[in-house]
C-alpha positions as CSV (number, residue, x, y, z in Angstrom):
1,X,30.2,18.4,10.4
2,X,27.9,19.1,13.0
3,X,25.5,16.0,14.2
4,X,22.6,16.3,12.5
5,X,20.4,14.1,14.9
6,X,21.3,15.4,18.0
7,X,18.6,17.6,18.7
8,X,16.5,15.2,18.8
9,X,18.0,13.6,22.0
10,X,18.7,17.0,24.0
11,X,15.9,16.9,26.7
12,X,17.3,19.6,28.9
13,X,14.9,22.5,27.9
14,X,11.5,19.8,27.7
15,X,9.7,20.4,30.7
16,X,7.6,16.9,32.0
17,X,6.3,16.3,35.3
18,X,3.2,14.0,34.8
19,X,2.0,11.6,32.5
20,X,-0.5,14.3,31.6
21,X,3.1,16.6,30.4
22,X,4.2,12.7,28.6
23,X,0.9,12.9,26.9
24,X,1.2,16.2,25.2
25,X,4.6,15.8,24.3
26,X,4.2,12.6,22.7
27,X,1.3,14.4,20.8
28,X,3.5,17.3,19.8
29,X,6.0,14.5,18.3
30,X,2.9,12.9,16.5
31,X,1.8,16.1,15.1
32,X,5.2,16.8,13.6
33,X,5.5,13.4,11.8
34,X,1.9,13.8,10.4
35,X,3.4,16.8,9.0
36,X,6.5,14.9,7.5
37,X,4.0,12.6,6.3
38,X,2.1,15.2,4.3
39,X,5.5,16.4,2.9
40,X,5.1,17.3,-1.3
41,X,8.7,15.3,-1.3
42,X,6.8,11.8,0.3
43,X,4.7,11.4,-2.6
44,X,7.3,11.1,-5.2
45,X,9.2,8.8,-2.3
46,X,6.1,6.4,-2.3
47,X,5.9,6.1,-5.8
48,X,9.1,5.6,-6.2
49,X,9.2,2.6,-4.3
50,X,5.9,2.1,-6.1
51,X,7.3,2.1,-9.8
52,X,10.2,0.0,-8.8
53,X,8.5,-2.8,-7.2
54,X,5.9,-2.5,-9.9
55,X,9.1,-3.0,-12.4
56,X,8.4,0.5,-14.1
57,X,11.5,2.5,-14.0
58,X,10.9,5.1,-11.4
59,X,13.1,8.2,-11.4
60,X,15.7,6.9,-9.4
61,X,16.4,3.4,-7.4
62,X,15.0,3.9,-3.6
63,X,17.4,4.6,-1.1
64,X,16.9,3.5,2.7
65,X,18.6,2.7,5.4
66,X,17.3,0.5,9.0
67,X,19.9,1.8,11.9
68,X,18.5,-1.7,13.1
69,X,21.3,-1.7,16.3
70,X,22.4,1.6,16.2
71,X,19.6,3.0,16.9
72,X,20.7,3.2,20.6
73,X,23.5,5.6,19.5
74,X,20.9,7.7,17.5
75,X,18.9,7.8,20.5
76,X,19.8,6.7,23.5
77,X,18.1,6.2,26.8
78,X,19.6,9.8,27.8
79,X,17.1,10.8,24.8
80,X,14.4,10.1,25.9
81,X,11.4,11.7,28.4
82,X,8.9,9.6,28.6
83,X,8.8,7.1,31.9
84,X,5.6,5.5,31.1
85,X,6.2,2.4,29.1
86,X,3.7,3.0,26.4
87,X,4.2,6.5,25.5
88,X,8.3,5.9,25.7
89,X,8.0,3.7,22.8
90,X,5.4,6.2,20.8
91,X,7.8,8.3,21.7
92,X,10.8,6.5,20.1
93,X,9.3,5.6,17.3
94,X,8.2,9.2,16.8
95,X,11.8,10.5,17.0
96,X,13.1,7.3,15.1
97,X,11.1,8.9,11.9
98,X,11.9,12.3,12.4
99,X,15.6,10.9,12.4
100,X,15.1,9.5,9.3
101,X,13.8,12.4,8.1
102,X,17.2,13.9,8.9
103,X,19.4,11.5,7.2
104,X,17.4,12.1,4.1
105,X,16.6,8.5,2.5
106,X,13.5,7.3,1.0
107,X,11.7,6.4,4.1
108,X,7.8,6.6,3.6
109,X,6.1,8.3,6.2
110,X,2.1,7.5,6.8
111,X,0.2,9.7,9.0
112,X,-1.4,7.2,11.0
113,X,0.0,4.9,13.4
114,X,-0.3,1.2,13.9
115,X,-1.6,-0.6,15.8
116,X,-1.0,-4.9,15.7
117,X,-3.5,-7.3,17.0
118,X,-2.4,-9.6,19.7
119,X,-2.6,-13.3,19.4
120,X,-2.6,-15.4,22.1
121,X,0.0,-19.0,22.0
122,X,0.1,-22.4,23.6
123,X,2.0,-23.4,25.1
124,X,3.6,-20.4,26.5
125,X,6.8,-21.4,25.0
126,X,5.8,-22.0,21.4
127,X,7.0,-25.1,20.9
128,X,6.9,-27.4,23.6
129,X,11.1,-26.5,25.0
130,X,12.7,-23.5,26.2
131,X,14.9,-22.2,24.0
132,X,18.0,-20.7,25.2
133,X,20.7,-18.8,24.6
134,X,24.4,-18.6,26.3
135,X,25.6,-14.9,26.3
136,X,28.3,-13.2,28.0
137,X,25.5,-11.3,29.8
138,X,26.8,-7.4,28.6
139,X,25.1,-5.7,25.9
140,X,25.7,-6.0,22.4
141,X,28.6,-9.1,23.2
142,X,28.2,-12.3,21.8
143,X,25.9,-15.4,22.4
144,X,26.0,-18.6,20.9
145,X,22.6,-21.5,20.5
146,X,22.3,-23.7,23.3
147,X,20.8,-26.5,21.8
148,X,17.2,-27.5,24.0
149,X,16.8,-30.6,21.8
150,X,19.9,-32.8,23.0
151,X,19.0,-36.4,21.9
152,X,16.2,-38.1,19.1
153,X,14.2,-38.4,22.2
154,X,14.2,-34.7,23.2
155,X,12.2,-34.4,19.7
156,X,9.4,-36.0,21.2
157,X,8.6,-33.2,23.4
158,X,8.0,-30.6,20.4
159,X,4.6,-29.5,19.8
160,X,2.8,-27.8,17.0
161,X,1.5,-24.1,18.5
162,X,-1.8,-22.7,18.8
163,X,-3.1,-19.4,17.9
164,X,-5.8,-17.5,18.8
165,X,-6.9,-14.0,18.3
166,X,-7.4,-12.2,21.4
167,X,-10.0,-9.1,20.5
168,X,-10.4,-8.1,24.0
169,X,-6.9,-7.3,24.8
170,X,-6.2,-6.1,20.9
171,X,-9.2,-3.6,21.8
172,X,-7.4,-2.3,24.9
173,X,-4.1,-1.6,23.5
174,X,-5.6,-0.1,20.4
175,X,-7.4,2.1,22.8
176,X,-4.8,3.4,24.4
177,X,-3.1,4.5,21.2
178,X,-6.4,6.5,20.1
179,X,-7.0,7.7,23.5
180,X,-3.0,9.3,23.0
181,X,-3.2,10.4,19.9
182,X,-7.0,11.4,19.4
183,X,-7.5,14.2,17.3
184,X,-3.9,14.1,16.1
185,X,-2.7,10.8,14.3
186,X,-5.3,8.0,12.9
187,X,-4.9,4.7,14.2
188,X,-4.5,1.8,12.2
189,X,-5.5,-2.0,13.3
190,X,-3.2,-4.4,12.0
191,X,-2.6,-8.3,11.8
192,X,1.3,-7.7,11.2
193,X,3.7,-4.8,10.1
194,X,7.0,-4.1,9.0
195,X,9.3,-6.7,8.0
196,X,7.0,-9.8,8.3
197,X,9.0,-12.4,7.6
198,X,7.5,-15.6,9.3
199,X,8.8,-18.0,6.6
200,X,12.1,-17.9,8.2
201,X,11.4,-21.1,9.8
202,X,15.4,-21.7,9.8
203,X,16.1,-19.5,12.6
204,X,13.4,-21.0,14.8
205,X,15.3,-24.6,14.2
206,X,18.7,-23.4,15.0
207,X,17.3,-21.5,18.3
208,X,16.0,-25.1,19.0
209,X,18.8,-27.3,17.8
210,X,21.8,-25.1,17.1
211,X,23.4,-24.3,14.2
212,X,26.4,-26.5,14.3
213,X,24.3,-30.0,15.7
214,X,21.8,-28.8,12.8
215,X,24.0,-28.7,9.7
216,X,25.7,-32.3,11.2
217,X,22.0,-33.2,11.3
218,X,21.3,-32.6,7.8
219,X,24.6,-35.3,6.8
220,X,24.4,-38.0,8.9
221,X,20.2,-37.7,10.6
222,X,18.5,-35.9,8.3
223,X,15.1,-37.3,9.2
224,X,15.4,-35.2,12.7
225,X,15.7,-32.3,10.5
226,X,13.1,-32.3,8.4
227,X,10.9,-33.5,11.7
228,X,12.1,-30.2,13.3
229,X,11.0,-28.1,9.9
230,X,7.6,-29.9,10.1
231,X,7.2,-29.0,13.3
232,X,8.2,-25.6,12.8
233,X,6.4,-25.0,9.5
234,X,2.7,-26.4,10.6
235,X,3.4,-23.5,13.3
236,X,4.1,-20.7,10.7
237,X,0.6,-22.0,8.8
238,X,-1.7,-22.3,12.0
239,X,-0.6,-18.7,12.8
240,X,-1.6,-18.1,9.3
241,X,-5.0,-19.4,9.9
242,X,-5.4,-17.7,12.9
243,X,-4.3,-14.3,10.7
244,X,-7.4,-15.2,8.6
245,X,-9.6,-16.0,10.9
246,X,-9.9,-13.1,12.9
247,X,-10.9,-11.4,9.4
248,X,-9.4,-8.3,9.7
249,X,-6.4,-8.7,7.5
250,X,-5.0,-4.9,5.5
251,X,-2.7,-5.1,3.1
252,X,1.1,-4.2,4.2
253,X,2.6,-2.7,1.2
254,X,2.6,0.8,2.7
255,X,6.4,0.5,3.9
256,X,9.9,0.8,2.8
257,X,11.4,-1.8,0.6
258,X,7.8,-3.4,0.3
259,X,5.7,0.0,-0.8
260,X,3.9,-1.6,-3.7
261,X,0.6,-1.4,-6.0
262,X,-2.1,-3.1,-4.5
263,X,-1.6,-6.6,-5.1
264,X,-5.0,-7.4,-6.3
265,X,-6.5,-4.4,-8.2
266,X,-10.0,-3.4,-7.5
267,X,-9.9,-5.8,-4.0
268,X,-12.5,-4.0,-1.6
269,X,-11.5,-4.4,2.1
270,X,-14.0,-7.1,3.0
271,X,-12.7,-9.2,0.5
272,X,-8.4,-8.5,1.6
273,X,-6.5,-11.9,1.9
274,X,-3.0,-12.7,2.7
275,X,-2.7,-13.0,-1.0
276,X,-3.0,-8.8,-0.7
277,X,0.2,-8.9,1.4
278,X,3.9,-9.3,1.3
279,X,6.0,-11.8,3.1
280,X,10.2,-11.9,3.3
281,X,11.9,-14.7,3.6
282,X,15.4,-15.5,4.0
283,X,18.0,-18.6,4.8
284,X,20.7,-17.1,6.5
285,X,21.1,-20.2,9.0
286,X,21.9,-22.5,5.7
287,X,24.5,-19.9,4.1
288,X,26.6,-22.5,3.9
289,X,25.0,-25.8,2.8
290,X,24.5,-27.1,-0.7
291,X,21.6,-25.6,-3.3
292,X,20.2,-29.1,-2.5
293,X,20.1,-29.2,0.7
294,X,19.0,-25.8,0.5
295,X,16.1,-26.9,-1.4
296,X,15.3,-30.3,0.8
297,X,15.4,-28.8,4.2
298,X,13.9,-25.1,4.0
299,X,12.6,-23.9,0.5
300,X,10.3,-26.7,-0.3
301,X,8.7,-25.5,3.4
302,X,9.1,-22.2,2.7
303,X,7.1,-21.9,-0.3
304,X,4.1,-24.2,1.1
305,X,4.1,-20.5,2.9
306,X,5.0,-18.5,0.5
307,X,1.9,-19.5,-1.6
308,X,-0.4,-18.1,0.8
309,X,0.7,-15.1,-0.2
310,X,0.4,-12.2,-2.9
311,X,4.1,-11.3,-3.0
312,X,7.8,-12.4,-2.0
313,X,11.1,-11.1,-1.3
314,X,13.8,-13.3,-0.7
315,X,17.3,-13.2,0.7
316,X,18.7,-11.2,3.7
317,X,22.9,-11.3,4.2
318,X,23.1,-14.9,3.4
319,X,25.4,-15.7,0.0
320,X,22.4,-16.7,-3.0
321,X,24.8,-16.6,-5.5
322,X,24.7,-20.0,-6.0
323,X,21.2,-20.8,-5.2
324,X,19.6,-18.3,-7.4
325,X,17.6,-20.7,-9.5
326,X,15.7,-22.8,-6.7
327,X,14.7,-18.6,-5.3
328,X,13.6,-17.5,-8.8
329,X,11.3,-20.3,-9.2
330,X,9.4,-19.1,-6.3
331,X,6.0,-18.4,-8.3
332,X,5.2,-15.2,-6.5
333,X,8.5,-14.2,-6.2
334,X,8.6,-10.1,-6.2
335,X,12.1,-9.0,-4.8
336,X,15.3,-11.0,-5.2
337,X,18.2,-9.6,-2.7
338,X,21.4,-9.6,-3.6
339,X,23.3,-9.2,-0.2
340,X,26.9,-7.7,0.1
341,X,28.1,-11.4,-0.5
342,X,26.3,-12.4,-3.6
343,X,27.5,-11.9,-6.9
344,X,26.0,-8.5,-8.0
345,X,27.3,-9.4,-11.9
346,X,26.4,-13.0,-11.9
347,X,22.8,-11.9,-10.0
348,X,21.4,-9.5,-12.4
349,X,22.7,-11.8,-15.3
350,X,20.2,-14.1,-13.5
351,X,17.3,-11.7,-12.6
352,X,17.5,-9.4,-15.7
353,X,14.3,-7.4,-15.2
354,X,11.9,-10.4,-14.1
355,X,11.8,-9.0,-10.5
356,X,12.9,-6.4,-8.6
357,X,17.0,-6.4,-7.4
358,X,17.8,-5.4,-3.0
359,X,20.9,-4.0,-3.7
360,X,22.3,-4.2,0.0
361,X,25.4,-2.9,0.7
362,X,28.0,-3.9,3.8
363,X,27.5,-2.6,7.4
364,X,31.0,-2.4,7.9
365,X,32.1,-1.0,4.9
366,X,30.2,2.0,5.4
367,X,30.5,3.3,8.8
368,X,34.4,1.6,9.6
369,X,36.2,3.7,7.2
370,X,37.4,7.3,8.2
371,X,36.8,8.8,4.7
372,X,33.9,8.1,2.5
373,X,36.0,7.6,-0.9
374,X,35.8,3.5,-0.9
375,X,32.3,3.6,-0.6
376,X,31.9,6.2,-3.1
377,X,34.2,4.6,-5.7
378,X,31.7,0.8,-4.5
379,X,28.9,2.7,-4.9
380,X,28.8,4.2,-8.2
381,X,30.2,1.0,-9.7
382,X,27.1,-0.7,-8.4
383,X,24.8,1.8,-9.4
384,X,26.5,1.3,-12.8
385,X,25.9,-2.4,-13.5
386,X,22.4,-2.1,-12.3
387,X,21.8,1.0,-14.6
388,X,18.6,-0.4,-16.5
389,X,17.3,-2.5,-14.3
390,X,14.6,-2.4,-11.5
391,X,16.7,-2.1,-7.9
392,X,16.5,-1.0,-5.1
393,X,19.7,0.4,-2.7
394,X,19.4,-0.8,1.0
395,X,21.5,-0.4,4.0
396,X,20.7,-2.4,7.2
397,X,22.3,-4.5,10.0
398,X,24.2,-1.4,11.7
399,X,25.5,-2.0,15.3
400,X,27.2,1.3,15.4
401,X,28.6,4.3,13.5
402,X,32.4,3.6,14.7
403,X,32.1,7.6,16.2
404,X,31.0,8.6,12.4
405,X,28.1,10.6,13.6
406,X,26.9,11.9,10.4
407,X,27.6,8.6,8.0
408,X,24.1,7.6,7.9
409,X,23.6,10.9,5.7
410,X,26.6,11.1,4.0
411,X,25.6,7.7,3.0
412,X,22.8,8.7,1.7
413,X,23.6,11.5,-0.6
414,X,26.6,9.3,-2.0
415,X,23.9,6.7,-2.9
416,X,21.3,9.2,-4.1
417,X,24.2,10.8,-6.3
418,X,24.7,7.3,-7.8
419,X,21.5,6.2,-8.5
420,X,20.4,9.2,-10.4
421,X,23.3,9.7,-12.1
422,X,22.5,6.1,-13.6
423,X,18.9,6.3,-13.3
C-alpha cells in the first residue's frame, strides 16, 4: 500500500523564499484544516466523544491515536518549509492534523487555533535544584534520573515555586498568531491545552530524587518522601492559583479523549472555574509499589488537586489492576484507564458503567508485527468484553512504525471494524 502521509512531507514543488512566502503557506495549511474542521463527518466525531464521556452510548466507542514519538517519522525535518521558528511549528501542527485526517480516527478538529498564556516562575529552576538527566547524548537512546537531592540535607535547598501571569508577553505571542492567521483561523487564549495533567506530581519527584533512591525512600525514610510530595504538591496548587487569578480560565473539553458536555450547564464565561475543566492524572513512577503506599505517598496529594477540578481521568501505562478501588473513590472521577497492563476483565468488573473505560492498547503490539492478524484477533476480543459499556479505544506512546508506514490506519479501521461491530 502506498503511504498515505507522504504528501504531506514532499516540499519539492512548494516554492518559499521569504517569510512573506512562510506566511501564506502556513495560511494555505490553516485554511485547509478550518475546512477539515467544518467537515459533516466532525460533528458526529465530537459527539461521539461527547455521548461517551457523558456515559450515553454513542454510536460507536471513539477511536484515536497520539503518534506522540513518531511523529518525526510522519514528518520529518525534510518535511518541513518553514525556517522561522514560529510559523515551523504552526506549520507542524497544521500538517500534524491533516495527517490525522489521513489515518482516519476520531480526532476532533476546531477551527481556531490556541493560543496558551505564559506564566512566569521563580526561581528559574522550579524548585530550588537542577534537575538532570544522564543520556547517551543520540536521539531517541536511553537516559536514566540523576538524582539532584543526594543527602537529607540536599532537601533543605527545595523551594516551593511562584507563579505569575505574565499579560504583556501572553499579549505578544497571541499577536503573532492573529497577525498570521488573520482573516483565516480564530484565535483562542488559553490558560492550558491538551493533555493537562499537572497532578502527576510523581514524575517531578523521581526527576528530583530518582526512581530507584525514591521507592528505597518510601521503606526505610519515608518522611523525605512525603517532604518531597509537599514540596512538589504546594507547587501544583500555587500554579493553580495563579491559573485563577489571571481570570481568564475556558473550559478544555474541546479535545480528544476529554471532548465532554460542559461540565457545569448554563456556566456563562465570566463565571468559568477550574471546576469547568478536566485534569489527567496518572502514577506511572509508583507502578510497582503497594495500593498503600500508592495511596500514602501520591493519591491522597493528588486528589487535594483533583478537587479543584470539574472532572478526572486517571491512569496512563501504569498497571491499576490492583489499585482500582483507592482511583474509583476519586469523587470527580470521569475516565478510568485501563492500560495494556491492567486487567481488562477484572477492570470493567470494577468500573461497570459508573465512569467511562480508556481502553489503551500496546505500542508494540501494533506497529512490531508484519501482519495485522494478532491485533485483529486482540482487538475484537476487547471490543467484545466492553460491548455495553461506555469506552473509549486509545492508541499512544508510539516511537516508531518498525518501517510499517501505513499501520497507523490500518489500525484504525481494524478498531473502527470492532467497535461498531459491538457497538
Amino acid at each position: 500500500m502506498k503511504n498515505r502521509y507522504q504528501k504531506y512531507f514532499q516540499v519539492d514543488g512548494i516554492k518559499i523564499n521569504n517569510r512573506a512566502d512562510e506566511i501564506k503557506y502556513v495560511r494555505e495549511l490553516a485554511a485547509e484544516v478550518v475546512n477539515i474542521a467544518r467537515e459533516p463527518r466532525m460533528a458526529a466525531i465530537k459527539q461521539r466523544w461527547r455521548d461517551v464521556n457523558g456515559l450515553r452510548r454513542p454510536d460507536h466507542s471513539p477511536v484515536w491515536c497520539n503518534p506522540v514519538g513518531l511523529w518525526k517519522e510522519l514528518i520529518p525535518d525534510s518535511g518541513l518549509c518553514c525556517r522561522d521558528h514560529l510559523l515551523r511549528d504552526m506549520e507542524l501542527t497544521f500538517k500534524k492534523l491533516m495527517i490525522k485526517r489521513e489515518i482516519d480516527d476520531d480526532t476532533p478538529v476546531n477551527d481556531y487555533f490556541k493560543s496558551t498564556m505564559i506564566f512566569d516562575v521563580t526561581p528559574d529552576n522550579i524548585w530550588g535544584v537542577d534537575i538532570v538527566r544522564e543520556s547517551l547524548e543520540a536521539e531517541g537512546s536511553a537516559w536514566q534520573y540523576k538524582s539532584a537531592l543526594q543527602t537529607a540535607d540536599d532537601f533543605d535547598r527545595l523551594c516551593v515555586p511562584e507563579y505569575h501571569y505574565n499579560q504583556q508577553k501572553t499579549a505578544a505571542a497571541t499577536a503573532q498568531f492573529e497577525e498570521v492567521l488573520s482573516g483565516v483561523m480564530q484565535v483562542r487564549l488559553v490558560p492550558f491545552g491538551g493533555y493537562f495533567s499537572i497532578a502527576t506530581i510523581c514524575s517531578a519527584a523521581a526527576n528530583l530524587r530518582g526512581m530507584e533512591q525514591m521507592m528505597m525512600d518510601m521503606m526505610l525514610e519515608p518522611e523525605l518522601v512525603h517532604r518531597l510530595m509537599n514540596v512538589i504538591y504546594k507547587g501544583a496548587m500555587r500554579f493553580l492559583d495563579a491559573v485563577e487569578t489571571a481570570g481568564k480560565i475556558v473550559p478544555n473539553n474541546d479535545e480528544a479523549m476529554f471532548q465532554s458536555d460542559p461540565l457545569r450547564p448554563g456556566i456563562t464565561e465570566n463565571d468559568y472555574s477550574l471546576k469547568d475543566c478536566w485534569i489527567a492524572g496518572n502514577s506511572q513512577e509508583l507502578d510497582q509499589v503497594s495500593p498503600a503506599m500508592f495511596e500514602e505517598f501520591l493519591l491522597d496529594y493528588q486528589k487535594k488537586i483533583f478537587a479543584r477540578f470539574g472532572a478526572v481521568s486517571y491512569g496512563c501505562c501504569e498497571n491499576l489492576t490492583n489499585k482500582m478501588d483507592p482511583v474509583l473513590a476519586i469523587p470527580n472521577l470521569k475516565i478510568m484507564v485501563c492500560s495494556a497492563w491492567t486487567n481488562l476483565d477484572k477492570l470493567i468488573a470494577k468500573v461497570g458503567t459508573k465512569h467511562c473505560i480508556m481502553w489503551r492498547h500496546k505500542a508494540s503490539d501494533v506497529v512490531c508485527p508484519h501482519d495485522t492478524a494478532a491485533l485483529k484477533q486482540y482487538v475484537n476480543e476487547g471490543a467484545r468484553k466492553l460491548q455495553g459499556y461506555y469506552y473509549q479505544t486509545i492508541l499512544r506512546e508510539l516511537q516508531t512504525q518498525m518501517g510499517h508506514d501505513n499501520r497507523l490506519y490500518e489500525w484504525t479501521q481494524i478498531s473502527k471494524e470492532a467497535v461498531t461491530k459491538y457497538a
